[in-house]
Structure formats: C-alpha cells, structure tokens
N, CA and C atoms as a LAMMPS dump frame, in Angstrom:
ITEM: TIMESTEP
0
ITEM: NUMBER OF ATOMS
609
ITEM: BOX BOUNDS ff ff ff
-5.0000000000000000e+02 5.0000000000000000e+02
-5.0000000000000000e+02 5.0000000000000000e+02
-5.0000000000000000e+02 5.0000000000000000e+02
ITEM: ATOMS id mol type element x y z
1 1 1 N -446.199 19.346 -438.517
2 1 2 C -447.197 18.849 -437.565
3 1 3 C -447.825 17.537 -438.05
4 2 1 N -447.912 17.305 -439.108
5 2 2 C -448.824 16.365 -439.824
6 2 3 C -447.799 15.009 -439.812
7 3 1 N -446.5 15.464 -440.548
8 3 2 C -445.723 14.372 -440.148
9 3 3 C -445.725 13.688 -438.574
10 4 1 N -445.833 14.632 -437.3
11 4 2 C -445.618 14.659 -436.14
12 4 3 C -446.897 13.593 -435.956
13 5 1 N -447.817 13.695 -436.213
14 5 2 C -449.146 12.748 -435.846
15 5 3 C -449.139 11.574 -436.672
16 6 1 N -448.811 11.711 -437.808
17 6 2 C -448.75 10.196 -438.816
18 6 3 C -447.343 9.618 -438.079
19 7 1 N -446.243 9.923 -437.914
20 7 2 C -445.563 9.012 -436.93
21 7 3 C -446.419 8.727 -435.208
22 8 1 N -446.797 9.427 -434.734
23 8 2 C -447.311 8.817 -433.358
24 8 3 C -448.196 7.991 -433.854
25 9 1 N -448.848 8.21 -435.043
26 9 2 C -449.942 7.136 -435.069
27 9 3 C -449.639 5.896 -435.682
28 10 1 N -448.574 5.666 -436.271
29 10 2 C -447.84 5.111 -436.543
30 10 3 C -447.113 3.732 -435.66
31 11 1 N -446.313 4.421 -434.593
32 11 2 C -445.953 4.169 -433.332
33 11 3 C -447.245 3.211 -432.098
34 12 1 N -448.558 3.841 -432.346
35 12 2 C -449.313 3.093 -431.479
36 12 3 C -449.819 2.706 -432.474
37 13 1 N -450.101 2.095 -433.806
38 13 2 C -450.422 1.07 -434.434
39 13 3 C -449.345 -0.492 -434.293
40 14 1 N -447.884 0.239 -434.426
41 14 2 C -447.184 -0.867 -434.561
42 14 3 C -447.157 -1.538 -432.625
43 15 1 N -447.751 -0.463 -431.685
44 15 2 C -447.318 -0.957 -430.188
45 15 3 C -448.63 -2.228 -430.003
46 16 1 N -449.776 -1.683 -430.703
47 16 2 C -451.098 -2.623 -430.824
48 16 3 C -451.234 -3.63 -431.362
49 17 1 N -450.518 -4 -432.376
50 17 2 C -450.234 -5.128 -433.384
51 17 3 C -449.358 -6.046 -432.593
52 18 1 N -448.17 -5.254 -431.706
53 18 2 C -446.801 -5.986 -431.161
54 18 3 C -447.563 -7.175 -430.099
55 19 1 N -448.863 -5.93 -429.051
56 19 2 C -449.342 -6.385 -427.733
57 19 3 C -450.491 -7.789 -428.523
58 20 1 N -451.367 -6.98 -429.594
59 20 2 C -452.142 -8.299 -429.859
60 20 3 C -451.287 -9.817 -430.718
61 21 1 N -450.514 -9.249 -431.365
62 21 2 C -449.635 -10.397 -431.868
63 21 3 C -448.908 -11.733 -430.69
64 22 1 N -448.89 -10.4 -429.535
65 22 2 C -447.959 -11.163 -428.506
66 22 3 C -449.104 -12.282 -427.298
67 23 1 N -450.309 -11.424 -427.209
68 23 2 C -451.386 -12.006 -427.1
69 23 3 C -451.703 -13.714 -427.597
70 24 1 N -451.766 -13.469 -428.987
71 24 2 C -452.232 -14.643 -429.8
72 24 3 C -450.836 -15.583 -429.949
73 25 1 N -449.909 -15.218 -428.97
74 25 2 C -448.731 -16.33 -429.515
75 25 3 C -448.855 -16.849 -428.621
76 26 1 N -449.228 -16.154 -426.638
77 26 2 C -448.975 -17.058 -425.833
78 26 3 C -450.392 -17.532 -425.325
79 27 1 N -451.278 -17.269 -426.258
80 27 2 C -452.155 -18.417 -426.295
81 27 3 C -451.984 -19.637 -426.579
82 28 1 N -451.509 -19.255 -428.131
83 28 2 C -451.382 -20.589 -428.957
84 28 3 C -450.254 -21.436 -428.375
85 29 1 N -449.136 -21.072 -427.172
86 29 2 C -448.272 -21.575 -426.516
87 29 3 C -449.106 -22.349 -425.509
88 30 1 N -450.138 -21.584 -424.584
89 30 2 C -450.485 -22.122 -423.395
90 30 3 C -451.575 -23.376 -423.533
91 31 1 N -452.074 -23.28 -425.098
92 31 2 C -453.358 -24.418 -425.414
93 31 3 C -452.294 -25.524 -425.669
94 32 1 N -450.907 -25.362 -426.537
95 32 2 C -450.064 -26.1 -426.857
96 32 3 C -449.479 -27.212 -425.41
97 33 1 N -448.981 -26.222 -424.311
98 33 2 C -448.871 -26.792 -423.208
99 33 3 C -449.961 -27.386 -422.632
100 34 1 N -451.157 -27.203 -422.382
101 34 2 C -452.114 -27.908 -422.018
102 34 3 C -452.257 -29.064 -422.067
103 35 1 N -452.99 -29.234 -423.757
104 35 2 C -452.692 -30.425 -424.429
105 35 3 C -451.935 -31.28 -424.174
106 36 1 N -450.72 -31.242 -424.545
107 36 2 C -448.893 -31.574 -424.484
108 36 3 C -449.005 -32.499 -422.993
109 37 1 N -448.876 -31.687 -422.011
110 37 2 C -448.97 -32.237 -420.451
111 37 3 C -449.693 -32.951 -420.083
112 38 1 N -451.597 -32.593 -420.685
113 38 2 C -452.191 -33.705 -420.615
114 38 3 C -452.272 -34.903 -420.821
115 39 1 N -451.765 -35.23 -422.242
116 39 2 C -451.01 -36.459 -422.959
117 39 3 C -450.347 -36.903 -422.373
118 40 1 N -448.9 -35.963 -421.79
119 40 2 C -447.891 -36.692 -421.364
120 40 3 C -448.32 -37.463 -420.246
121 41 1 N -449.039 -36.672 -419.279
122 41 2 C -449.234 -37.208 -417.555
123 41 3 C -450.338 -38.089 -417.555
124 42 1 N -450.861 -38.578 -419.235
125 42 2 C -451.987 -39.312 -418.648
126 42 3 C -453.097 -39.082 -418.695
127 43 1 N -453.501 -37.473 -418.597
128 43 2 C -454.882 -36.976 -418.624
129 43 3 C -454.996 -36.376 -417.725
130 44 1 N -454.108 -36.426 -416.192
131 44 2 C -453.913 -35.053 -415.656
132 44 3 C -452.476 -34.151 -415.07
133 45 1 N -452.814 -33.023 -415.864
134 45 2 C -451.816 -32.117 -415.748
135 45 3 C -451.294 -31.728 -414.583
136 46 1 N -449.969 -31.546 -414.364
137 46 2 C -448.919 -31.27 -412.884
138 46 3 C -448.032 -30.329 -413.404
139 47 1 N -447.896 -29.204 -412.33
140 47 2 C -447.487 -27.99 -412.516
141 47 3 C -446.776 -27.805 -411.027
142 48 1 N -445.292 -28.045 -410.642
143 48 2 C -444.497 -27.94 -409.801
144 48 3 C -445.169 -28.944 -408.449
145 49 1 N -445.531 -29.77 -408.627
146 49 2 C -445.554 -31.243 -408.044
147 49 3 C -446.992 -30.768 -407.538
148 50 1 N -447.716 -29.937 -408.127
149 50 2 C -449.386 -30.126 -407.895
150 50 3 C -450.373 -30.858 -409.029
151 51 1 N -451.095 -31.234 -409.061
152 51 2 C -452.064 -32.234 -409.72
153 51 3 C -452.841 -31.022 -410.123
154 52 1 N -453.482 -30.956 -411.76
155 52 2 C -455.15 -30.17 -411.581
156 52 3 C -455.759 -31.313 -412.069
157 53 1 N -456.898 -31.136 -411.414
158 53 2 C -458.273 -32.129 -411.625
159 53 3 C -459.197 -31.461 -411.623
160 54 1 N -460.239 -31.988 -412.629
161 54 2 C -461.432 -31.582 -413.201
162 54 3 C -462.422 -31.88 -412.384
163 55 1 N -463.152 -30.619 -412.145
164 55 2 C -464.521 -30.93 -411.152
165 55 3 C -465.96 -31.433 -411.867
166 56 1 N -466.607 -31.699 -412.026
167 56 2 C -467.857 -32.05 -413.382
168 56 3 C -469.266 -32.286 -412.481
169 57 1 N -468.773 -31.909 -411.382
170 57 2 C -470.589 -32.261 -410.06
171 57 3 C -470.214 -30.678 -409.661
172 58 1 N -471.379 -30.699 -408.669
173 58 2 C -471.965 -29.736 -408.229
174 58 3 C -471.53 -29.878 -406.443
175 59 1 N -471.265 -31.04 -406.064
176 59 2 C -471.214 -31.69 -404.588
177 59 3 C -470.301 -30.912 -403.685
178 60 1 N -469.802 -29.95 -404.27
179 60 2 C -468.62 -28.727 -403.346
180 60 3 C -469.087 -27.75 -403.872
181 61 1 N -470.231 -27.292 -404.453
182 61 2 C -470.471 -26.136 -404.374
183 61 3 C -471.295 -25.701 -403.594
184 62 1 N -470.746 -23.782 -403.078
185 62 2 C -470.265 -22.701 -404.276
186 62 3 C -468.763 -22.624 -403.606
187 63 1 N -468.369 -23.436 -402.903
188 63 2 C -466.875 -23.143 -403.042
189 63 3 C -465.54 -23.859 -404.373
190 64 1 N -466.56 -24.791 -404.064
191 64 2 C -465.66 -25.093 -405.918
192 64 3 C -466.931 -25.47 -406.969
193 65 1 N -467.442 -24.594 -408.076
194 65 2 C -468.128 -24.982 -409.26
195 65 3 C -467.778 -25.564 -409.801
196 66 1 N -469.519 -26.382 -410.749
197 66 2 C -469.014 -27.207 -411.512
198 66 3 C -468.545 -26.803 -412.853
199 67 1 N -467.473 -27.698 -413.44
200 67 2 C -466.548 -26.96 -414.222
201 67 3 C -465.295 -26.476 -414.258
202 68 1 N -465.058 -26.487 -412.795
203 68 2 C -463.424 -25.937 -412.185
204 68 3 C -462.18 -26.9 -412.32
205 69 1 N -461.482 -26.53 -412.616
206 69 2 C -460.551 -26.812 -412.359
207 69 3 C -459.977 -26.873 -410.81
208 70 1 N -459.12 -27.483 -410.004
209 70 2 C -458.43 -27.526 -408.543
210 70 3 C -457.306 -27.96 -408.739
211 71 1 N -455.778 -27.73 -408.102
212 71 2 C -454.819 -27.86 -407.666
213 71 3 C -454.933 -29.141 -406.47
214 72 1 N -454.53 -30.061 -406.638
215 72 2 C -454.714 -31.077 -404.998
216 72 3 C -452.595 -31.239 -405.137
217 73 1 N -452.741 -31.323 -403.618
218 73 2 C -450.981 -32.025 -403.372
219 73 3 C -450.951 -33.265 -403.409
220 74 1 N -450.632 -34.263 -404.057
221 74 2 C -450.594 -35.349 -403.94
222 74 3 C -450.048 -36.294 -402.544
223 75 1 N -451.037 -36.969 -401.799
224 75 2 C -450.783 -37.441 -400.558
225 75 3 C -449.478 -38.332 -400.088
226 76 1 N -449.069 -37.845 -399.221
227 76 2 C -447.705 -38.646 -398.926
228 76 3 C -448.122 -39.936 -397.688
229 77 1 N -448.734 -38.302 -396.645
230 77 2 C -448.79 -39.542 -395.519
231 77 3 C -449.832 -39.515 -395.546
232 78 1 N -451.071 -40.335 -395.872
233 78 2 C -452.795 -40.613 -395.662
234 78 3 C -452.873 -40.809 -394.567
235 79 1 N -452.242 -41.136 -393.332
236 79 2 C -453.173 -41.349 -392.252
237 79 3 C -453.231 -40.009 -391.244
238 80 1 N -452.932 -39.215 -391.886
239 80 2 C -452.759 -37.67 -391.179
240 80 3 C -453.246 -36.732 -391.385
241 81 1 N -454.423 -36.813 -392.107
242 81 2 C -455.751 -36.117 -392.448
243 81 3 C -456.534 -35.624 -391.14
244 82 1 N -457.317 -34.646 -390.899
245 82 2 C -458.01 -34 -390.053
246 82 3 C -459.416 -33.801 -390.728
247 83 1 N -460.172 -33.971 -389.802
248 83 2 C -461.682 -32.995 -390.139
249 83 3 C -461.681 -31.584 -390.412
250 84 1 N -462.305 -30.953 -391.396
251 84 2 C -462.381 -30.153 -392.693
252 84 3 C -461.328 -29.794 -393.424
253 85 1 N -460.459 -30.897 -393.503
254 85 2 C -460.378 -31.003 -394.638
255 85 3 C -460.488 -31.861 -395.985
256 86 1 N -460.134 -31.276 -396.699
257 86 2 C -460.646 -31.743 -398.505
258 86 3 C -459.699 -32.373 -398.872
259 87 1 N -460.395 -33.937 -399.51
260 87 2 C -459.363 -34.846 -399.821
261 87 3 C -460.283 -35.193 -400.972
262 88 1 N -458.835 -36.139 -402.275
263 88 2 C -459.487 -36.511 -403.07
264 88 3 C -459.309 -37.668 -403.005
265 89 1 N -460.031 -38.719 -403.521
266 89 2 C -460.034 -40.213 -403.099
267 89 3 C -460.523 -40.615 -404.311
268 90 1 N -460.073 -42.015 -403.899
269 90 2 C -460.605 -43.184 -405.315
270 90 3 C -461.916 -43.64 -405.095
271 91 1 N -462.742 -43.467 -405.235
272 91 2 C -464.11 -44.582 -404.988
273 91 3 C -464.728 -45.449 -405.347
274 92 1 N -463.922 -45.734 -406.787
275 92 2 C -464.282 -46.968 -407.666
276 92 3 C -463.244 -46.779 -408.431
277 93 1 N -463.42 -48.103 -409.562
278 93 2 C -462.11 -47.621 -410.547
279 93 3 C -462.768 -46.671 -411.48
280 94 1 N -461.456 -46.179 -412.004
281 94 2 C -461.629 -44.752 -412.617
282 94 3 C -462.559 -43.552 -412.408
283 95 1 N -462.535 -43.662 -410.991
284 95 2 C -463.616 -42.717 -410.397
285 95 3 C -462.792 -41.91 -409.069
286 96 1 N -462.866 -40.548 -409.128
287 96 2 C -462.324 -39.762 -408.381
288 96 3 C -463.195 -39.263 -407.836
289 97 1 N -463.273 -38.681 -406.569
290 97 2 C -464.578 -38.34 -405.469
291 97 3 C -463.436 -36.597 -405.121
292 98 1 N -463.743 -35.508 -404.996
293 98 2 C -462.936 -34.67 -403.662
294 98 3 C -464.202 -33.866 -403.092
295 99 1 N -464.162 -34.519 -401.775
296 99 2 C -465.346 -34.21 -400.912
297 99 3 C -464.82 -34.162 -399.502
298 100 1 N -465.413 -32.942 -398.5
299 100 2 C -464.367 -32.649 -397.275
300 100 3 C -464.715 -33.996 -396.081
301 101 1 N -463.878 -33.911 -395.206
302 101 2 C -463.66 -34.476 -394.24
303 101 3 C -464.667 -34.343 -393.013
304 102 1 N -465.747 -34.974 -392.556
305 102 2 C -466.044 -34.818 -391.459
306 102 3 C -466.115 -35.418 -390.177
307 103 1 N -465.157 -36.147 -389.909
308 103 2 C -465.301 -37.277 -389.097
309 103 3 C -463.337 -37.813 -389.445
310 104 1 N -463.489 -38.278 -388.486
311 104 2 C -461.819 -39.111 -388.778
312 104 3 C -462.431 -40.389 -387.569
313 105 1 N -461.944 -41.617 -388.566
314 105 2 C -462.373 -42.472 -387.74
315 105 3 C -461.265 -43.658 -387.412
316 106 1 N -460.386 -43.909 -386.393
317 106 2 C -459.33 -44.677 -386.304
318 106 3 C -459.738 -45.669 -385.379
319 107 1 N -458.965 -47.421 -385.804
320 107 2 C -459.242 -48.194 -385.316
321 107 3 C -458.309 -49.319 -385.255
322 108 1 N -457.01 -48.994 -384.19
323 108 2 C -456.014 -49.81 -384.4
324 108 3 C -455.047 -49.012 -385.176
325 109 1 N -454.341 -49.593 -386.124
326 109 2 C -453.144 -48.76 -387.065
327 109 3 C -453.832 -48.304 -388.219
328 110 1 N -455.74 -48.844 -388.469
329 110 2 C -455.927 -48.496 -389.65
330 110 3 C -456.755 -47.427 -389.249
331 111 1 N -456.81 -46.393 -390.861
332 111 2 C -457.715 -45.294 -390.555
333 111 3 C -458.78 -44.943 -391.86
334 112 1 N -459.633 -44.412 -391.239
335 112 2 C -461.09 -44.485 -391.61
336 112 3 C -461.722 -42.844 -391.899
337 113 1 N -462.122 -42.636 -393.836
338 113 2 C -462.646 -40.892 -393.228
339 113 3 C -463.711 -40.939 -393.804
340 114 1 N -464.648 -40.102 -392.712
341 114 2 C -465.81 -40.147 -392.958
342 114 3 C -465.989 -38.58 -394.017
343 115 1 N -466.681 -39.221 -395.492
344 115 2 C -466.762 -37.321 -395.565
345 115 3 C -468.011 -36.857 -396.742
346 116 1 N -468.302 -35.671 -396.652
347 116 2 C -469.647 -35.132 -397.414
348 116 3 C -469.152 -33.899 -398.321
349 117 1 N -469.77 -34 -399.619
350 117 2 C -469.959 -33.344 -400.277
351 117 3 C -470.652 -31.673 -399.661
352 118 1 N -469.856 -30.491 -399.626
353 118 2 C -470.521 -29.343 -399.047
354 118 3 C -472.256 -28.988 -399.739
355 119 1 N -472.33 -29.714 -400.495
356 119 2 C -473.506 -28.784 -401.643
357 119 3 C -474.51 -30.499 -401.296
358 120 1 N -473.897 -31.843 -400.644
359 120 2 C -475.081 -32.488 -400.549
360 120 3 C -475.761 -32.423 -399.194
361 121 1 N -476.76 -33.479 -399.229
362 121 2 C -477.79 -33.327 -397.774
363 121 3 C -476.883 -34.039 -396.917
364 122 1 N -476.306 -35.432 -397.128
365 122 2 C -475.674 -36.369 -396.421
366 122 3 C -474.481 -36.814 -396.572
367 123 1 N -474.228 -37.461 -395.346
368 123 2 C -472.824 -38.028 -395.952
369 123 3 C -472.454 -38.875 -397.119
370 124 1 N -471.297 -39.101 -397.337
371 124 2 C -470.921 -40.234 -398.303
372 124 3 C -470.933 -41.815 -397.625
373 125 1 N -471.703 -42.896 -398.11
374 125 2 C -472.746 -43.999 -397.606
375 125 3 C -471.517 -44.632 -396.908
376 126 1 N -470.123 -44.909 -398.035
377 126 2 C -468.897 -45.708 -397.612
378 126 3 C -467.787 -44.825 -396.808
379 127 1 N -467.184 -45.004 -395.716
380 127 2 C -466.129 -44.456 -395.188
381 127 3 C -464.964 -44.539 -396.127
382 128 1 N -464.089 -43.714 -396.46
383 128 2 C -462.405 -43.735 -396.817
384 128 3 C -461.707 -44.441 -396.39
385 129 1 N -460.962 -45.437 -396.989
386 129 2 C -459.64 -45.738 -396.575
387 129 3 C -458.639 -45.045 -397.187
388 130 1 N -458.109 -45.155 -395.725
389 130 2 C -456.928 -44.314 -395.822
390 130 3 C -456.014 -44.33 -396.893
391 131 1 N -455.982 -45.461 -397.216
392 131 2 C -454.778 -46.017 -398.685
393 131 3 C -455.131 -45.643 -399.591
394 132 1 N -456.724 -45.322 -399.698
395 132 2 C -457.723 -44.879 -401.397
396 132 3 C -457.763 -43.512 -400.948
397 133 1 N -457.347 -42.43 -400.454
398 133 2 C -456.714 -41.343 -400.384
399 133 3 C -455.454 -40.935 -401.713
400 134 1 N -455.889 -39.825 -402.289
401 134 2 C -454.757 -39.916 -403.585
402 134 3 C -454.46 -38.17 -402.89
403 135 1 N -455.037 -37.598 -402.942
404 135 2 C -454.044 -36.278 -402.698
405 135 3 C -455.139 -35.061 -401.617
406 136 1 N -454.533 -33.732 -401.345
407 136 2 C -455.275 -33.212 -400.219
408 136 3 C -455.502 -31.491 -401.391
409 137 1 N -456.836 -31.086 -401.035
410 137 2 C -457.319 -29.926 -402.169
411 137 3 C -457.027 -28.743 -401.663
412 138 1 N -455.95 -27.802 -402.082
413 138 2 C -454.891 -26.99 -402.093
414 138 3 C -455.557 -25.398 -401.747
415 139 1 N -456.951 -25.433 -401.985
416 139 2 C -457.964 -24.037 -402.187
417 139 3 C -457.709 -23.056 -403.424
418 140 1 N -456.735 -23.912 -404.445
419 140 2 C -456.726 -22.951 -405.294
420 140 3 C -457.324 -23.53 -406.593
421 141 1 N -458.677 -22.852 -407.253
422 141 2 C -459.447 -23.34 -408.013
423 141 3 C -460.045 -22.607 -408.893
424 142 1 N -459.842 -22.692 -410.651
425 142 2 C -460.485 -21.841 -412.137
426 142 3 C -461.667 -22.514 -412.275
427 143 1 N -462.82 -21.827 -412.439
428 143 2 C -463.789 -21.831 -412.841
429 143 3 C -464.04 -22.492 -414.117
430 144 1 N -464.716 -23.189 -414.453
431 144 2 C -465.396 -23.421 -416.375
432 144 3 C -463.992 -24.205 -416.806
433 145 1 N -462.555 -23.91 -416.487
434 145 2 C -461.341 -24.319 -417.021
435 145 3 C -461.11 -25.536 -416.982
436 146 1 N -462.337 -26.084 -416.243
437 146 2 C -462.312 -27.838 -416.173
438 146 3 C -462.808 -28.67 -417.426
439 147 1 N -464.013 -27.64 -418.307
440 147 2 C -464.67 -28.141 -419.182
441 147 3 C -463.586 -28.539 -420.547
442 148 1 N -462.714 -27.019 -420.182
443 148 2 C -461.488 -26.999 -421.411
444 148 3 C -460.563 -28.294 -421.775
445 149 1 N -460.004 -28.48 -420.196
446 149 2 C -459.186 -29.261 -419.739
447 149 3 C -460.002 -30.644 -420.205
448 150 1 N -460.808 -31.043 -420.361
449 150 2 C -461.723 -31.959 -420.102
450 150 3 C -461.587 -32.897 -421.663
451 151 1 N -461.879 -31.403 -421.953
452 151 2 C -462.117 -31.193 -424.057
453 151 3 C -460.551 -31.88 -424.524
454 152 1 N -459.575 -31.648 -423.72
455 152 2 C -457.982 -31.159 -424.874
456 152 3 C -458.036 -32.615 -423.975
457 153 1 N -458.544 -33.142 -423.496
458 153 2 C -458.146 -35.167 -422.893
459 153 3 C -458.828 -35.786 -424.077
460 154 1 N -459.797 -35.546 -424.801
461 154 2 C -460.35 -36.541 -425.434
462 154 3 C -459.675 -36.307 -426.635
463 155 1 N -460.054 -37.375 -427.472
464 155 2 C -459.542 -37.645 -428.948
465 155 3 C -459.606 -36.07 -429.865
466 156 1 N -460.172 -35.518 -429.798
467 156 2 C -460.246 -34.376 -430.573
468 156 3 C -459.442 -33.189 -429.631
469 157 1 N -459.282 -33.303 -428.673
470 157 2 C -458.57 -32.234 -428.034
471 157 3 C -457.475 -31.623 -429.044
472 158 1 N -456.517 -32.369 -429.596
473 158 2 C -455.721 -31.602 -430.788
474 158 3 C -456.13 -30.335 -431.611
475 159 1 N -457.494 -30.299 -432.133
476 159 2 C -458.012 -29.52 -432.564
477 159 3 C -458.133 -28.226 -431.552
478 160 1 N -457.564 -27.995 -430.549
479 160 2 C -457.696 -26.857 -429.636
480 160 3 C -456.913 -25.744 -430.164
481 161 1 N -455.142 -26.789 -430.851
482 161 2 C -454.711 -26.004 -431.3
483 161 3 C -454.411 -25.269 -432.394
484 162 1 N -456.012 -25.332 -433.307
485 162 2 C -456.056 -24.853 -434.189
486 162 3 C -456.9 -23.621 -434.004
487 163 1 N -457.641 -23.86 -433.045
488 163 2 C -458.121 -22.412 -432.979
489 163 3 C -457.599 -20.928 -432.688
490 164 1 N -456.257 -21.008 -431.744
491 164 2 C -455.507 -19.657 -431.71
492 164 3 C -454.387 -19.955 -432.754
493 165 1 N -453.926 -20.973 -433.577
494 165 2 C -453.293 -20.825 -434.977
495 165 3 C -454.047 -20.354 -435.817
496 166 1 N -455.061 -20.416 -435.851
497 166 2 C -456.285 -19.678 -437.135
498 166 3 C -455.762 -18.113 -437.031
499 167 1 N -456.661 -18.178 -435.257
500 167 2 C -456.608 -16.597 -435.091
501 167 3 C -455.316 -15.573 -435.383
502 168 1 N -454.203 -16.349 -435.043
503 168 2 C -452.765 -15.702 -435.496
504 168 3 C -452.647 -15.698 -437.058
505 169 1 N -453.311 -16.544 -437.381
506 169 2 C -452.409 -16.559 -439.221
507 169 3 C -453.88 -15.257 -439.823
508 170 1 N -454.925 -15.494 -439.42
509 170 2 C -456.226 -14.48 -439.921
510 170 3 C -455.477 -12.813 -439.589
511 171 1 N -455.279 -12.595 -437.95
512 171 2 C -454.302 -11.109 -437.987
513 171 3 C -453.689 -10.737 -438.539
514 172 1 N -452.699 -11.825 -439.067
515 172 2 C -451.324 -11.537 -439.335
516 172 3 C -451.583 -11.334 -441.271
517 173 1 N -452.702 -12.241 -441.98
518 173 2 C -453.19 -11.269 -443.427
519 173 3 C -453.777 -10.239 -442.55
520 174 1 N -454.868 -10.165 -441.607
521 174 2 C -455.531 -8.878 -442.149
522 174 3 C -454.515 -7.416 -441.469
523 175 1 N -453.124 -7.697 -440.943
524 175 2 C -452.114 -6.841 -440.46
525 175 3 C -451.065 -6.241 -442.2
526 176 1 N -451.195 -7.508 -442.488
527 176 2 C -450.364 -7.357 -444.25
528 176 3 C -451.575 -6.703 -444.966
529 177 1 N -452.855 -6.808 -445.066
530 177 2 C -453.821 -6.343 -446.183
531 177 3 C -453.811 -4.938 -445.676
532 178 1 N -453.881 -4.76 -444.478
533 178 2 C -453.776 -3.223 -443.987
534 178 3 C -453.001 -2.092 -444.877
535 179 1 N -451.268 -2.75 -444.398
536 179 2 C -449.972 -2.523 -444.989
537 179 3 C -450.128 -1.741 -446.582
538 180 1 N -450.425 -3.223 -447.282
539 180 2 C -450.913 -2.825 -448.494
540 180 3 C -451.724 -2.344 -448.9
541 181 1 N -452.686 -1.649 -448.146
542 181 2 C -454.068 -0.723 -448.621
543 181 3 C -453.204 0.445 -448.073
544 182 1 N -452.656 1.15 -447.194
545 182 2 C -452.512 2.11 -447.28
546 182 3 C -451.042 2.483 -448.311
547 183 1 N -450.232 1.486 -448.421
548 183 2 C -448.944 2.168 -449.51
549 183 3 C -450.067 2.394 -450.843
550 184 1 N -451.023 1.286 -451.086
551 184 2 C -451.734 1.991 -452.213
552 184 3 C -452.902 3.68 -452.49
553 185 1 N -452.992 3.743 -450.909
554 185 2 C -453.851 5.042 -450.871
555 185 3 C -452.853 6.425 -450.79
556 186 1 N -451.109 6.035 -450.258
557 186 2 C -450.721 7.309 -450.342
558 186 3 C -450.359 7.961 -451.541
559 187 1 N -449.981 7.242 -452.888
560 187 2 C -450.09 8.203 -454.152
561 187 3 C -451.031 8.906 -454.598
562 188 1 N -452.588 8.225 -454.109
563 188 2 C -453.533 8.877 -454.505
564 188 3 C -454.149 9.917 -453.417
565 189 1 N -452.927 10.276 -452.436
566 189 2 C -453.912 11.505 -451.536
567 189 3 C -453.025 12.803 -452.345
568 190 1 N -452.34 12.367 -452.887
569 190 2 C -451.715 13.74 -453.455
570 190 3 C -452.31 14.694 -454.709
571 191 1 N -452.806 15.829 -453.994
572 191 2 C -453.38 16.415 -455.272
573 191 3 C -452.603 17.779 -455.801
574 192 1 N -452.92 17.453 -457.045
575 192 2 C -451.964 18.431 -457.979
576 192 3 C -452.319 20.149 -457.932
577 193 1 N -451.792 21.271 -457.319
578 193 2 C -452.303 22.298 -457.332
579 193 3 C -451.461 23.419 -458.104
580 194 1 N -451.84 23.71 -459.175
581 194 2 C -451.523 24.716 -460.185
582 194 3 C -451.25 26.03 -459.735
583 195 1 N -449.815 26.929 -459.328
584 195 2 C -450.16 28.014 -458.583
585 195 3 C -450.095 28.856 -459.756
586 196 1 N -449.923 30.438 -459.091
587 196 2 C -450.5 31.713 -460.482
588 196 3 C -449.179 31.811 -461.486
589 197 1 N -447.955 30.668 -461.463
590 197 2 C -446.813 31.128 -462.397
591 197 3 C -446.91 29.627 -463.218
592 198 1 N -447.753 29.06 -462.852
593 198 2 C -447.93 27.483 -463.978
594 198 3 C -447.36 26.582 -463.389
595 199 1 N -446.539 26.63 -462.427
596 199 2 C -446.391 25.51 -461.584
597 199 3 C -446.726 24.517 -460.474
598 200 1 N -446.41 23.199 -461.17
599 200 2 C -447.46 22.628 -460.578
600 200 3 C -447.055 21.945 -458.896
601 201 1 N -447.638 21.374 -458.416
602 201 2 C -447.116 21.176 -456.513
603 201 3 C -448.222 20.377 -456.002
604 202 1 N -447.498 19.193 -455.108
605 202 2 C -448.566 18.471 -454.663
606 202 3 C -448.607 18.693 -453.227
607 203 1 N -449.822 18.196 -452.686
608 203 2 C -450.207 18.49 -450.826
609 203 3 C -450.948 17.65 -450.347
C-alpha cells in the first residue's frame, strides 16, 4: 500500500513540475516574441496582417481602457468609412489618435471624418482626411497589455526577458534541491528493529 501512494505521489509531483515547467517556458517564449516583433516591425507588433496598438488615454473609455492593447486592420480603401465606426488616424507626426466616427463628410472626390473620442464631451476640433486614415479598430482589445507592450519598445524592454528566465532557472534549483533532500532523507527513515531471535530488520 505504501509503495502504492509514494508512486501516485510521485506521479502528480512529476505531472506538476511538467505543467509548471511548461508554464514558465511559454512565457519566457511569448515575452521573447513580443519583444522580437516589436523590434522587428518598428515598435508595433502584427499578428496575421493585424496591427496591435497601444492605448495610453482614457478618450474610448469604458469600451477600450487605458492601457489596452487593440487589434486595428490596416486601411486599404480610406474613403469607405461609415459613421460609428473606429478608425485610427495620424494627427500629427508621431501621433496616433483611434477615436469613432461621427459624421462622414464628402466634398467632390475628397473625403472628410468627423470624429469623437466616446469618454470626451466634444468632438475632435480638426476633421480627418481621408489619406491620414492608417487602419479601422477590429473590437478586439487586452486590458493593462498596452503598458507591457509599451515597456518591451523602449531601451530597456530587453530586460523583460529576464524575468521569466530567472523564474525558470530559480524552479528548476529549487526542483533539483528538492530531488536531493529527499534521496538524502530516505536512508535515514529506516529504523533498525531488533526482533525476539536477535535479528535485526528495517521499516
């Protein structure tokens, strides 16, 4: 019986070690990719021809917080936008705006969008052109994952991936110190019992 429980327990030690080991690898994979993509694309990451971009205002909330991450499709045809919907646009250099649509304003071949932030009082002062249109916001959006994303763009972002390499190499002694504390505790659970003919027997 005893053997019967030191193997099951056995069995869900090594299944717990397998799941958290496997845990801390495709972390340290997915901070790796992060990073990696961010670099490559520039500073923002594309995942099967979608864009994520970092939200850092409040001006679409509570449907997108600040902090989120968003998916946008990158715009093909700009002049084919509708009222409510969410576009992201250029509004200065190095300045990205995604604020919805309320108004479509056409005049001739050129086109014009009028649009407001859900979380402000008013509209936005300048209309859109259509050409400063960069992509259309997909509704699919992570919370706080913008701040991350935000972190692994700047100069220190590298250091991201030291934090789930720590955590893997720290398990993986305190998985070996384990190991070796118990091969050292099983000689000493054995105690010597003297029966009534002088012989001796351990248990």
């Amino acid at each position: 019986m005893r053997s019967n429980r030191e193997f099951k327990n056995q069995k869900i030690k090594k299944w717990v070690n397998n799941i958290v080991s496997g845990i801390l690898m495709v972390l340290l994979i997915s901070v790796a990719a992060v990073v990696i993509i961010s670099k490559a694309s520039g500073g923002e990451p594309q995942v099967f021809g979608y864009q994520l971009k970092t939200v850092l205002s409040g001006s679409m909330e509570p449907d997108i917080q600040t902090g989120s991450i968003i998916a946008v499709k990158l715009a093909e045809d700009k002049n084919n936008f509708k009222e409510g919907d969410v576009i992201t646009f250029q509004a200065e250099e190095n300045m990205l705006i995604t604020h919805r649509i309320t108004e479509v304003v056409k005049s001739g071949d050129s086109v014009l969008y009028r649009t407001k932030g859900d979380n402000n009082n008013a509209e936005d002062m300048n209309p859109v052109i259509s050409d400063n249109v960069v992509a259309k916001y997909t509704g699919f959006t992570l919370p706080y994952v913008g701040y991350f994303i935000n972190f692994s763009q700047s100069k220190n972002g590298a250091l991201l991936l030291l934090i789930p390499g720590f955590l893997l190499l720290f398990y993986s002694a305190f998985t070996i110190w384990k190991v070796l504390s118990e091969v050292e505790l099983r000689p000493k659970s054995q105690v010597e019992i003297v029966g009534e003919d002088g012989e001796k027997s351990t248990s």
